[in-house]
N, C-alpha and C positions, 0 to 999 in steps of 0.2 A: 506254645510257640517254642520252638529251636531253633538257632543258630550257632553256625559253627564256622570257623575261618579256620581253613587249611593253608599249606603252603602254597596250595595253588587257586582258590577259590573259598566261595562263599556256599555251605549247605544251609539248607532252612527247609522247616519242615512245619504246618502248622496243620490246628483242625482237631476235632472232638468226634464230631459226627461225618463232617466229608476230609478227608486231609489230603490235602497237597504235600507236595516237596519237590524241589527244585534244587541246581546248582547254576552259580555263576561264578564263569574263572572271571578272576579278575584284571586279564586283558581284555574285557568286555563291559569294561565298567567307564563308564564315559563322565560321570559324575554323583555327588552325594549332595542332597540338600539336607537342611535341618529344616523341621516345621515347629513351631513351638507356639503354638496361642497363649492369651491372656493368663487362662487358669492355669494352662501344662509352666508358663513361665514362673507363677505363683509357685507351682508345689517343686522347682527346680528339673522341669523333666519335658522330653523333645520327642521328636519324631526323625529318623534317619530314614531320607527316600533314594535306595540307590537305583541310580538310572544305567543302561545297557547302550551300546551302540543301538540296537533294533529298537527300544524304545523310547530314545530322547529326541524322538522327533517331531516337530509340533501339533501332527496329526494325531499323535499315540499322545503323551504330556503325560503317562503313567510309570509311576514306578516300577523295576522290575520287583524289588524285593521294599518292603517297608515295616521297620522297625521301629516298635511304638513303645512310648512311657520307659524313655531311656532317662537314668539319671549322669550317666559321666557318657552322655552324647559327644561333645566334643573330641574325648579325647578316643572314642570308637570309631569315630570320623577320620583321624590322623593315622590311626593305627589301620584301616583298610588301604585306606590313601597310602600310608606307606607299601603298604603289597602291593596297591596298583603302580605308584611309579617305579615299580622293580619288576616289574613286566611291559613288553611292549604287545602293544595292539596288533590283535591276529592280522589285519589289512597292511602293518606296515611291515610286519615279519616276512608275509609274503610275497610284497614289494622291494624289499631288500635282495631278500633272495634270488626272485626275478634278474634285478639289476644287476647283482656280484655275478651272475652267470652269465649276464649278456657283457659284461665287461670284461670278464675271463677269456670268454669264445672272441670278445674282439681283440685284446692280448696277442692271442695265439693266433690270428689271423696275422697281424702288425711283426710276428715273430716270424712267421715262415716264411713272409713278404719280405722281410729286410734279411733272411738268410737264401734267398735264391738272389734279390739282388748285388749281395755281397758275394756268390758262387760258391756258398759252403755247400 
């Protein structure tokens, strides 16, 4: 198993005989659990399940990416989280954008209006 955290994303690559690999930026990251059972709490070591917009929904309940037999879990946890809250979510980026445009185009609508009624 690989993983790698860029400045913009999460690469992971695993497998012996079949190998996957995958990326997720992390304005796609909706949340991270910890799993930690009885024995993984005994030897001090967790599971990191980070979840995607596409798959934290109750019909999926799968992690996109899962990171096993972590020993300083917690603080891998903080440190992704810190990437994700310094990016924002693809749906609101494009929402924004939407908006600043249609607020713009309504500006300059409220601008032309109030300069023909003034007779400039």
């Amino acid at each position: 198993m690989l993983y790698k955290l860029t400045d913009n994303e999460v690469v992971w690559r695993r497998g012996v005989w079949f190998k996957n690999t995958g990326i997720v930026p992390y304005n796609r990251i909706t949340n991270i659990d910890i799993a930690q059972g009885p024995i993984s709490r005994m030897l001090g070591i967790a599971s990191l399940k980070i979840q995607t917009a596409s798959y934290s929904a109750p019909s999926g309940g799968k992690a996109e990416i899962k990171i096993e037999g972590l020993g300083q879990f917690e603080e891998l946890r903080e440190l992704i989280m810190g990437f994700v809250r310094g990016k924002k979510p693809v749906a609101v980026e494009t929402y924004e954008e939407d908006i600043n445009s249609k607020i713009l185009d309504e500006l300059v609508k409220i601008r032309k209006s109030l300069e023909k009624s003034s007779g400039k």
